[in-house]
Jmol script that loads the backbone (N, CA, C; Angstrom):
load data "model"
ATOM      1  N   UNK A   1     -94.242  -1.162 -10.667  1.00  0.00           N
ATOM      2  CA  UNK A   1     -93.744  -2.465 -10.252  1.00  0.00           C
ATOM      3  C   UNK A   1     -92.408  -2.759 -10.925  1.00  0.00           C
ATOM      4  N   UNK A   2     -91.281  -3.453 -10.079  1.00  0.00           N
ATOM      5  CA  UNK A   2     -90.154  -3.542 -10.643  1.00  0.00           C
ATOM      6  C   UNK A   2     -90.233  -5.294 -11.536  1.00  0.00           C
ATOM      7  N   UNK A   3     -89.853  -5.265 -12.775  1.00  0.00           N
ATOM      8  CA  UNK A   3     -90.353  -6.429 -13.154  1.00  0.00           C
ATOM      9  C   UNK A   3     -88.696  -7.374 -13.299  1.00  0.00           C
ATOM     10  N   UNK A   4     -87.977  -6.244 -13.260  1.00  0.00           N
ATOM     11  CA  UNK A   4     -86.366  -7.308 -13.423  1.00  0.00           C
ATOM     12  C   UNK A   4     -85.242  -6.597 -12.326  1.00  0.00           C
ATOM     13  N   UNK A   5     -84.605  -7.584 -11.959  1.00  0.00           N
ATOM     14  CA  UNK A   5     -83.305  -6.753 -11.104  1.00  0.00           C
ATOM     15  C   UNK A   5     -82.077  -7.593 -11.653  1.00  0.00           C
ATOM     16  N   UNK A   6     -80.999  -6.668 -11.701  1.00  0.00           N
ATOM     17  CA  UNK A   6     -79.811  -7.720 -12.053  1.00  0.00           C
ATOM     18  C   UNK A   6     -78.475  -7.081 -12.069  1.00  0.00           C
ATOM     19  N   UNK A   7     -77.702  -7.866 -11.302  1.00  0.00           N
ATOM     20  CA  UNK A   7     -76.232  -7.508 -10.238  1.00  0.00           C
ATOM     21  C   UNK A   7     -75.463  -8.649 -10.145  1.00  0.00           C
ATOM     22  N   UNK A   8     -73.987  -8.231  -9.974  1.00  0.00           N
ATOM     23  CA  UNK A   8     -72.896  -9.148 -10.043  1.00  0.00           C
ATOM     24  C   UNK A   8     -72.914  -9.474  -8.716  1.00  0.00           C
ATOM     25  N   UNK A   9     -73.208 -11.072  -8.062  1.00  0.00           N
ATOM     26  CA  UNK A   9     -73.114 -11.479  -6.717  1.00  0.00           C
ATOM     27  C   UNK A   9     -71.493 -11.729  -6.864  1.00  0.00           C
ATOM     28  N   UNK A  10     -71.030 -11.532  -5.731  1.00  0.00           N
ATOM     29  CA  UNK A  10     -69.719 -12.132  -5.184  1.00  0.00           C
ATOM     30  C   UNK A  10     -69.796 -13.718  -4.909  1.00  0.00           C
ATOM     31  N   UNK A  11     -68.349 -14.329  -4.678  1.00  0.00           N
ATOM     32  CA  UNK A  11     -68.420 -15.999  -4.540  1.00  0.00           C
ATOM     33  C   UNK A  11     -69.050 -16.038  -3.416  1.00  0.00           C
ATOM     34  N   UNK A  12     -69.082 -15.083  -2.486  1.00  0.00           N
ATOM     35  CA  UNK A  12     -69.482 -15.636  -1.083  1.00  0.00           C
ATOM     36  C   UNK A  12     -70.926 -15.534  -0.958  1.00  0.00           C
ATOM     37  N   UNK A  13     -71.391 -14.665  -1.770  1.00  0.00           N
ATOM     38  CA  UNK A  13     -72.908 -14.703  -2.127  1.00  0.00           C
ATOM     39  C   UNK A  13     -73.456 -16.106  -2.717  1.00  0.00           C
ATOM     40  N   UNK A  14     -72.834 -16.148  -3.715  1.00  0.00           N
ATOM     41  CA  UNK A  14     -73.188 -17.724  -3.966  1.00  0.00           C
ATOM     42  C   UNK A  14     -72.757 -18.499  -3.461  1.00  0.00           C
ATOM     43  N   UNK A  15     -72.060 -18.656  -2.653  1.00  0.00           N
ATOM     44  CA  UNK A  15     -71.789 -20.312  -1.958  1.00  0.00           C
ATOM     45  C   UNK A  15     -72.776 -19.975  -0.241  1.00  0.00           C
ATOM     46  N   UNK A  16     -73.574 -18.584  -0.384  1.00  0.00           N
ATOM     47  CA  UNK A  16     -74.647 -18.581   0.526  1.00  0.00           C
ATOM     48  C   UNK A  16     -75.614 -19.200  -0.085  1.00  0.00           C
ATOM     49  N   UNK A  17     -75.883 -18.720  -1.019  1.00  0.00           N
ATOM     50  CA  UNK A  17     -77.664 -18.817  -2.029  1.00  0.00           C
ATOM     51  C   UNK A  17     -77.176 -20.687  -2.263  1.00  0.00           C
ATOM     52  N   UNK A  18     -76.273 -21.201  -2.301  1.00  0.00           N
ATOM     53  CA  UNK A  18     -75.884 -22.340  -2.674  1.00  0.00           C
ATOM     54  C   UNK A  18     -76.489 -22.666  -4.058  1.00  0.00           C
ATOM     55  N   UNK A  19     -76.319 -21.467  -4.720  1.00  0.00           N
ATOM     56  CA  UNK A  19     -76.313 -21.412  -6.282  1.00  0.00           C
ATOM     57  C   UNK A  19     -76.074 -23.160  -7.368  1.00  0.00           C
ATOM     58  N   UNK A  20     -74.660 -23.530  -6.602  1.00  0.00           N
ATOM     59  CA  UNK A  20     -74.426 -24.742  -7.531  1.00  0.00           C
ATOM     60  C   UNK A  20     -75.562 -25.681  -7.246  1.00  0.00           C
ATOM     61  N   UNK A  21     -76.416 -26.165  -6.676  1.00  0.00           N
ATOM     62  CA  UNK A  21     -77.142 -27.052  -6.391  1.00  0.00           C
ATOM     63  C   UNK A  21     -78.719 -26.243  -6.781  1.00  0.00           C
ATOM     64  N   UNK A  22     -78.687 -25.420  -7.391  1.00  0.00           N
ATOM     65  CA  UNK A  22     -80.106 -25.186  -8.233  1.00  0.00           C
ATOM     66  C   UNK A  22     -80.103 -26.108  -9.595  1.00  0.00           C
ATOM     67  N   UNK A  23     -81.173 -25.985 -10.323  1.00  0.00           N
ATOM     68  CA  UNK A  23     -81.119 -26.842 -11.285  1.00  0.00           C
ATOM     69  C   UNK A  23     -80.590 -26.165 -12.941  1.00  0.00           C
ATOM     70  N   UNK A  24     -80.616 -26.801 -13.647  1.00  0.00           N
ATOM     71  CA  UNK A  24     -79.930 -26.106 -14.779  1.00  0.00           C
ATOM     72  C   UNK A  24     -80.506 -25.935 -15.982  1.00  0.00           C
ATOM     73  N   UNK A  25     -80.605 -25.185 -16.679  1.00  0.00           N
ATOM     74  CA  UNK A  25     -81.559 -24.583 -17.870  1.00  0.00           C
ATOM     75  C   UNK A  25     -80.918 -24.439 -18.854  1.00  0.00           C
ATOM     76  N   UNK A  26     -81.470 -25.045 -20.278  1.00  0.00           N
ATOM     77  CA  UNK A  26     -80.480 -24.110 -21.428  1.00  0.00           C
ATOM     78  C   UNK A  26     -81.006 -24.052 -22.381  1.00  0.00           C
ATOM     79  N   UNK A  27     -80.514 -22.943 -23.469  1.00  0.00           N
ATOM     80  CA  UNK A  27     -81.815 -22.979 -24.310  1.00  0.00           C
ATOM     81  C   UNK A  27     -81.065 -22.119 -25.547  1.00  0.00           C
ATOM     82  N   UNK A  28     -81.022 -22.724 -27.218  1.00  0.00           N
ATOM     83  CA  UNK A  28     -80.339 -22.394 -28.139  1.00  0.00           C
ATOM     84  C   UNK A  28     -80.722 -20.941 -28.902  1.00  0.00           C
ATOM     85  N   UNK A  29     -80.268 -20.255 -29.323  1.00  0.00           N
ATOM     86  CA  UNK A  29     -80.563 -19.064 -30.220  1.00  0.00           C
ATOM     87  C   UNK A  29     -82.101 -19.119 -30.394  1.00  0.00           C
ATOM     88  N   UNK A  30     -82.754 -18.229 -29.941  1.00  0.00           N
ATOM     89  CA  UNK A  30     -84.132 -18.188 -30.350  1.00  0.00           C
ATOM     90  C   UNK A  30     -84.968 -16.800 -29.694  1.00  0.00           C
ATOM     91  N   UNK A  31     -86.090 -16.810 -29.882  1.00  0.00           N
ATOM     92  CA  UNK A  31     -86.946 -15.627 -29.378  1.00  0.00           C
ATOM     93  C   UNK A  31     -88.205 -16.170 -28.983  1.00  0.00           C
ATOM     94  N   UNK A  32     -88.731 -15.913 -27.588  1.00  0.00           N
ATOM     95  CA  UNK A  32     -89.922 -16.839 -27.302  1.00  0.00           C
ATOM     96  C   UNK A  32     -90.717 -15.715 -26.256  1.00  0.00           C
ATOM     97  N   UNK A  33     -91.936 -15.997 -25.945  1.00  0.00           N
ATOM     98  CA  UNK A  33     -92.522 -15.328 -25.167  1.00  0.00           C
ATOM     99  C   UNK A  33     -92.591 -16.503 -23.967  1.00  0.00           C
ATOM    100  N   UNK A  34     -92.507 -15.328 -22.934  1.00  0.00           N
ATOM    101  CA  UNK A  34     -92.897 -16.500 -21.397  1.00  0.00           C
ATOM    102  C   UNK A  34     -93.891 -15.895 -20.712  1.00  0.00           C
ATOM    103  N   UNK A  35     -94.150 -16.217 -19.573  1.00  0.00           N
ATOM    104  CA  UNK A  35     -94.889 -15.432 -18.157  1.00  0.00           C
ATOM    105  C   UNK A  35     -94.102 -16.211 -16.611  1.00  0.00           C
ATOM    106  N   UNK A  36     -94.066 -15.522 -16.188  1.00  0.00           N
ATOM    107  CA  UNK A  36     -93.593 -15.634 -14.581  1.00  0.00           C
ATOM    108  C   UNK A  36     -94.813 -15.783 -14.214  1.00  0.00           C
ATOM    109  N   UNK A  37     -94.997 -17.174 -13.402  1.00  0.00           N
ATOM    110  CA  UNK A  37     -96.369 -16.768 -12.594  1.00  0.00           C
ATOM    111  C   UNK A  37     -95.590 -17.135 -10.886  1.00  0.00           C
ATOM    112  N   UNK A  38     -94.341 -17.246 -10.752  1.00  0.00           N
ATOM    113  CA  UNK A  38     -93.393 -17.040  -9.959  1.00  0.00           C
ATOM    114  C   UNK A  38     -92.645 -16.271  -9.884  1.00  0.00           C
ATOM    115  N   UNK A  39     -91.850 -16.100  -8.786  1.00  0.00           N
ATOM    116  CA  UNK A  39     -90.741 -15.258  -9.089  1.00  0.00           C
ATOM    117  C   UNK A  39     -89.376 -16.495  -9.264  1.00  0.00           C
ATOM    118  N   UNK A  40     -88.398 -15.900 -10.330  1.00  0.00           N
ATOM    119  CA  UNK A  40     -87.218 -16.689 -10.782  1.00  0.00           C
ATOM    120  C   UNK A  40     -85.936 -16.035 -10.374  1.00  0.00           C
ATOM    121  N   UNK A  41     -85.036 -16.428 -10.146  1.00  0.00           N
ATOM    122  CA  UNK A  41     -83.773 -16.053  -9.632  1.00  0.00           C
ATOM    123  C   UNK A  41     -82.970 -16.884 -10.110  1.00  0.00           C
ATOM    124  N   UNK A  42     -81.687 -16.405 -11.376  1.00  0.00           N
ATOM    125  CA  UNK A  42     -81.291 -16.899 -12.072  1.00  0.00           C
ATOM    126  C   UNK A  42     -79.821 -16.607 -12.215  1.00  0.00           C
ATOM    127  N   UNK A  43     -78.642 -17.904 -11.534  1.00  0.00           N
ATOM    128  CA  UNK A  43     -77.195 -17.322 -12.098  1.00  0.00           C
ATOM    129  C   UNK A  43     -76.582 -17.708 -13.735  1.00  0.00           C
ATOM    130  N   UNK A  44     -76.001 -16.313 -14.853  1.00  0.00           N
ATOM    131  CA  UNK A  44     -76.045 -16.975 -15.967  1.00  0.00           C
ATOM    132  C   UNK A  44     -74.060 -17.583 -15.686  1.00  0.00           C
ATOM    133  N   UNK A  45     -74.521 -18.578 -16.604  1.00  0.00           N
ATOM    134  CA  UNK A  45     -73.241 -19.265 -16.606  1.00  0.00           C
ATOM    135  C   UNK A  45     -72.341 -18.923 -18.095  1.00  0.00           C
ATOM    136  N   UNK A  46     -73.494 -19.433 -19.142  1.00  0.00           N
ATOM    137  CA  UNK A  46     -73.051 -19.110 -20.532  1.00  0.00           C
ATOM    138  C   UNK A  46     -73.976 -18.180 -21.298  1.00  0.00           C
ATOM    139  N   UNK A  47     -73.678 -17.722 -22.378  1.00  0.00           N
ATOM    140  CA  UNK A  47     -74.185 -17.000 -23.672  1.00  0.00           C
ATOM    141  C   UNK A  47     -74.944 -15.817 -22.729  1.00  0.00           C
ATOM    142  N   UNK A  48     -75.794 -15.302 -23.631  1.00  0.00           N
ATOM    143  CA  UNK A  48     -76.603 -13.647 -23.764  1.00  0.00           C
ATOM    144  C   UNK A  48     -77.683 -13.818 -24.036  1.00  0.00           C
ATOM    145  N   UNK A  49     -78.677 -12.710 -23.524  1.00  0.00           N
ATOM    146  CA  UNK A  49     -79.900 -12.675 -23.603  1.00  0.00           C
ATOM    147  C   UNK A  49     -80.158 -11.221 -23.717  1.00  0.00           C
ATOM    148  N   UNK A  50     -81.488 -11.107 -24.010  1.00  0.00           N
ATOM    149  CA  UNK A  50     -82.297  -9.537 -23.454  1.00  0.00           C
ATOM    150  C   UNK A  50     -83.868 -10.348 -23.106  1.00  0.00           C
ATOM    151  N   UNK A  51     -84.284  -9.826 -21.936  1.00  0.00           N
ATOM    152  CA  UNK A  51     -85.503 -10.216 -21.929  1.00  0.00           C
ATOM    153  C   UNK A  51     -86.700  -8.458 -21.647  1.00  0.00           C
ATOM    154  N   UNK A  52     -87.764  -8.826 -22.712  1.00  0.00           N
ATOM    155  CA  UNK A  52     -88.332  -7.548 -22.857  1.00  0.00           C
ATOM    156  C   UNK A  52     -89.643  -7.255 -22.250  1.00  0.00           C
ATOM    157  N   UNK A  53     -89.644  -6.454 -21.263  1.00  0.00           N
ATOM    158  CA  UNK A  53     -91.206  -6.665 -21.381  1.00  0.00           C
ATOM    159  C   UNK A  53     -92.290  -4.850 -20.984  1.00  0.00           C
ATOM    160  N   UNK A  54     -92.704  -4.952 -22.150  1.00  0.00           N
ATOM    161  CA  UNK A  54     -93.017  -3.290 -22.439  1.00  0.00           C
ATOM    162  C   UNK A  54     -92.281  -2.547 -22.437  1.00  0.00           C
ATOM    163  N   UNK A  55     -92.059  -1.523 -22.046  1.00  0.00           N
ATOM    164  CA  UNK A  55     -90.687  -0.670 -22.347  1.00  0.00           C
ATOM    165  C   UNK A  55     -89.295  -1.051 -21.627  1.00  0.00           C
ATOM    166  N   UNK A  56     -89.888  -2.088 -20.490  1.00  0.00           N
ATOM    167  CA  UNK A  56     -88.484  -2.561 -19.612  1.00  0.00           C
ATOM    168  C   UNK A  56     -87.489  -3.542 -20.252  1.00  0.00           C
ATOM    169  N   UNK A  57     -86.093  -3.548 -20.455  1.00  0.00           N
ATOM    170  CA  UNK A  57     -85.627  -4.441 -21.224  1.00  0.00           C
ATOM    171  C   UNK A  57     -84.186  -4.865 -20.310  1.00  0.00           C
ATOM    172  N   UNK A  58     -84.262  -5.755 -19.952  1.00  0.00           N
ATOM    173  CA  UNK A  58     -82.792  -6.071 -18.960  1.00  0.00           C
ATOM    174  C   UNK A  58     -81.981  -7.048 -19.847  1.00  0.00           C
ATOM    175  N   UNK A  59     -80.896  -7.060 -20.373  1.00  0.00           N
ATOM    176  CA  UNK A  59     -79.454  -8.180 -21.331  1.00  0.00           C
ATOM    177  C   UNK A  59     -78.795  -8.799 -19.651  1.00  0.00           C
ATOM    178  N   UNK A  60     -78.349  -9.413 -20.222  1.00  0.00           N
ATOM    179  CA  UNK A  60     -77.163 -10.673 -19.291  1.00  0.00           C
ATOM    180  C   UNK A  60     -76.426 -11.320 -19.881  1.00  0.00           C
ATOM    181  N   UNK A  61     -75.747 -11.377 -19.073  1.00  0.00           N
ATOM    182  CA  UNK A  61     -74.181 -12.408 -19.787  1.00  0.00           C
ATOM    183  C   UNK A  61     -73.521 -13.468 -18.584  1.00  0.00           C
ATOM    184  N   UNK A  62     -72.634 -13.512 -18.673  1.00  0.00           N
ATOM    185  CA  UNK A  62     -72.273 -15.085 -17.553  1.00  0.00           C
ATOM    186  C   UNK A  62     -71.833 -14.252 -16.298  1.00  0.00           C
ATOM    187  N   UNK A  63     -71.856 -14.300 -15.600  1.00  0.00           N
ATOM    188  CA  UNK A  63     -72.043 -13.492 -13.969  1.00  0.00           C
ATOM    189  C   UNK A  63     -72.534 -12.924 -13.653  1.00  0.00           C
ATOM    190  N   UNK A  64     -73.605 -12.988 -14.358  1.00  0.00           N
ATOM    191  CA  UNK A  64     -75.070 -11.505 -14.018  1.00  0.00           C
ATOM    192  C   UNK A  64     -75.745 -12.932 -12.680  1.00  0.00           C
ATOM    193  N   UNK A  65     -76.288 -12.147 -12.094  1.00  0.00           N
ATOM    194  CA  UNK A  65     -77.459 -13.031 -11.156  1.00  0.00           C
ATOM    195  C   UNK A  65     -78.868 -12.075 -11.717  1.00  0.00           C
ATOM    196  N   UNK A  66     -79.811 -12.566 -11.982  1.00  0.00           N
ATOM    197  CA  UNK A  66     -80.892 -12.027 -12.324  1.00  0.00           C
ATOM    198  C   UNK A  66     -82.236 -12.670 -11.784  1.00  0.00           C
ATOM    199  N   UNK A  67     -83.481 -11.433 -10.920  1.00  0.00           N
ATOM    200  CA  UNK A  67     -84.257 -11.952 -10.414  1.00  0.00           C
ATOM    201  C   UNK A  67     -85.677 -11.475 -11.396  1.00  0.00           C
ATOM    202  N   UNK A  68     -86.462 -12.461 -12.108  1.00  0.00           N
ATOM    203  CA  UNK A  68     -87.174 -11.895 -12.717  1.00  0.00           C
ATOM    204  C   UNK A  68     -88.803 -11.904 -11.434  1.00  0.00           C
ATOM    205  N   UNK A  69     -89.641 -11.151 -11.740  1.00  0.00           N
ATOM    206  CA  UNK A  69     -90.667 -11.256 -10.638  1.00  0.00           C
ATOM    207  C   UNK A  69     -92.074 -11.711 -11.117  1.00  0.00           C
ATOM    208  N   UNK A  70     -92.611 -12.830 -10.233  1.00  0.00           N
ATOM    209  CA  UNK A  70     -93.822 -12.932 -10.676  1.00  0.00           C
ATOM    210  C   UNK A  70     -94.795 -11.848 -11.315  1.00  0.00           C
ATOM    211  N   UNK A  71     -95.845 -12.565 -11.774  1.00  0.00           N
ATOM    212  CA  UNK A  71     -96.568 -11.742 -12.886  1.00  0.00           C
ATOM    213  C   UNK A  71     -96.128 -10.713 -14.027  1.00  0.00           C
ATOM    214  N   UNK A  72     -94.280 -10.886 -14.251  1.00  0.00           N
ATOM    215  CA  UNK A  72     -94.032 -10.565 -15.810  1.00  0.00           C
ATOM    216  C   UNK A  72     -94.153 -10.999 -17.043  1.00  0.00           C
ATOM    217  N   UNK A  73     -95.243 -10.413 -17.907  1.00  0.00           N
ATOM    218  CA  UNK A  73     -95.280 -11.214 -19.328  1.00  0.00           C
ATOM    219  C   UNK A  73     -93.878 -10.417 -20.210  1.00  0.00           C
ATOM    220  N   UNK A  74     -92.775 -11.414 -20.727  1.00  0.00           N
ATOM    221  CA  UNK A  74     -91.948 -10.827 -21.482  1.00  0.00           C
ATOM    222  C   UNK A  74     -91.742 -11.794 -22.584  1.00  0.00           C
ATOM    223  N   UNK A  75     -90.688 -11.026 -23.626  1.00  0.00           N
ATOM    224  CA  UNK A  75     -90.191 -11.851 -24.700  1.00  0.00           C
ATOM    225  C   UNK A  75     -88.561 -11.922 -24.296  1.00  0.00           C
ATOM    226  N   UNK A  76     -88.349 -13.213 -24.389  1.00  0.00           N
ATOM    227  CA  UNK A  76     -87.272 -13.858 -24.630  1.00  0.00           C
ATOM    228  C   UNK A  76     -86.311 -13.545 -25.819  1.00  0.00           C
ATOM    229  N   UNK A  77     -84.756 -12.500 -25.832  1.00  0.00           N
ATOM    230  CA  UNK A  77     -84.359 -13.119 -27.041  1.00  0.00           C
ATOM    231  C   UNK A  77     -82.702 -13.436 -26.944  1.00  0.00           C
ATOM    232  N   UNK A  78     -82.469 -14.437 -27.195  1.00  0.00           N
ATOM    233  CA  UNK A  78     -81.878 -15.266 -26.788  1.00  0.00           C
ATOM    234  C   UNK A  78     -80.828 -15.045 -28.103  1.00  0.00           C
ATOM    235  N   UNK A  79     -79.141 -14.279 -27.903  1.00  0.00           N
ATOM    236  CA  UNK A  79     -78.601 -13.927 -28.772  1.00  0.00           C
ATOM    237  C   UNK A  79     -77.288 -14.783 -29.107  1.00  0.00           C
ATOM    238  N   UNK A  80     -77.077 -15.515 -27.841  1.00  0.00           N
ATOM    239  CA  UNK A  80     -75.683 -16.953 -27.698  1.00  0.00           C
ATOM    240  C   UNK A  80     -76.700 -17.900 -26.538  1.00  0.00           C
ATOM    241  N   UNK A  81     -76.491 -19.147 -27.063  1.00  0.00           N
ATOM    242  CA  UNK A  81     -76.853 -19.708 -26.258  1.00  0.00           C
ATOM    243  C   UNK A  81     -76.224 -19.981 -25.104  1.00  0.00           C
ATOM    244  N   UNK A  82     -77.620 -19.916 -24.140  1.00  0.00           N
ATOM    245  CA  UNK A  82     -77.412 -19.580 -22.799  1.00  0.00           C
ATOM    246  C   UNK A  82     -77.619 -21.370 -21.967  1.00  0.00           C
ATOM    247  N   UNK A  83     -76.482 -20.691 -20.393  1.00  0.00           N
ATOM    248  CA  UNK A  83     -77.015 -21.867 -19.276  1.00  0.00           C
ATOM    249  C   UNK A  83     -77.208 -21.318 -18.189  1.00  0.00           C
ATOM    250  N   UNK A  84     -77.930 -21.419 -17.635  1.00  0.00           N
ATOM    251  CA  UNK A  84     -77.896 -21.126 -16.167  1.00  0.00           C
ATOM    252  C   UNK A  84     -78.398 -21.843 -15.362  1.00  0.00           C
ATOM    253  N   UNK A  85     -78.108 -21.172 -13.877  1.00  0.00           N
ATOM    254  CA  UNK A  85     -78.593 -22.234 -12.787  1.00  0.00           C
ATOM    255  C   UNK A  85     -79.809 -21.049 -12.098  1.00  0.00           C
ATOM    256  N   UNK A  86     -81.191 -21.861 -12.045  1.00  0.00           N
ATOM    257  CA  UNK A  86     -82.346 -21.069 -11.967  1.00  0.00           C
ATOM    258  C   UNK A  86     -82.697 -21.292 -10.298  1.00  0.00           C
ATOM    259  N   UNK A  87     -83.638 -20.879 -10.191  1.00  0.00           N
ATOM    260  CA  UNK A  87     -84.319 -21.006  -8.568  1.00  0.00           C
ATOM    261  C   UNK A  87     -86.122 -20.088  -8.457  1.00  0.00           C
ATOM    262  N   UNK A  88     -86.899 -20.716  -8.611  1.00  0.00           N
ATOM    263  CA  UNK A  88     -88.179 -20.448  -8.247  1.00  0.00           C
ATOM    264  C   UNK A  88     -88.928 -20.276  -6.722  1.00  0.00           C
ATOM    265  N   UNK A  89     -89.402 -19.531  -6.750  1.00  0.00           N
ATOM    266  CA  UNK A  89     -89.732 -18.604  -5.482  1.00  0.00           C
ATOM    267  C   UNK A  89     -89.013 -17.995  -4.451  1.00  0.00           C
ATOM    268  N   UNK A  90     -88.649 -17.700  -3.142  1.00  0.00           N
ATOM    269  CA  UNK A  90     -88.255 -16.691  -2.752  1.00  0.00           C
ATOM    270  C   UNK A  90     -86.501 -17.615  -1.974  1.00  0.00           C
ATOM    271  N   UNK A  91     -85.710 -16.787  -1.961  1.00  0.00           N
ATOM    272  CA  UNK A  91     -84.498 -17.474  -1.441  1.00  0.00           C
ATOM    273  C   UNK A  91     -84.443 -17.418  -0.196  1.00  0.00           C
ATOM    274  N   UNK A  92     -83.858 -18.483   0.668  1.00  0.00           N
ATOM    275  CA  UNK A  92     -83.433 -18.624   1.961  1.00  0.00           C
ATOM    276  C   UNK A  92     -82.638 -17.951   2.587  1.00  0.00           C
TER     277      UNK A  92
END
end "model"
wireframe off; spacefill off
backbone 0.3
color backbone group
């Protein structure tokens, strides 16, 4: 099962996904565990991450688009604080 995907969308990609009008997330230097019990689709705006989960480990930085997939348990670690604009369940 693929548990992360993550690629540089073009502007015209996002002003399809209508990216600016998702909601906005942010979250300071830290390390946390989560679970997806959705799938998330996420453009980063600011700071860095790695999110880990068993041997799979995907980083991001500000123009990554990243889709994480339901039923991943990972750890969060959060190396600059980050913002992004998120989106839960499947895109239009």
């Amino acid at each position: 099962m693929v548990k992360f995907e993550k690629r540089t969308p073009t502007d015209e990609e996002l002003l399809q996904m209508d990216v600016r009008n998702w909601g906005i997330w942010t979250k300071e230097v830290s390390t946390f565990d989560w679970e997806y019990d959705t799938k998330e689709t996420f453009y980063v705006l600011e700071g860095e991450a790695d999110i880990i989960s068993g041997d799979e480990k995907i980083s991001f930085k500000p123009g990554d688009l990243v889709t994480c997939h339901s039923g991943v348990k990972c750890t969060w670690q959060v190396k600059k604080p980050v913002k992004k604009h998120y989106n839960f369940g499947e895109l239009h």
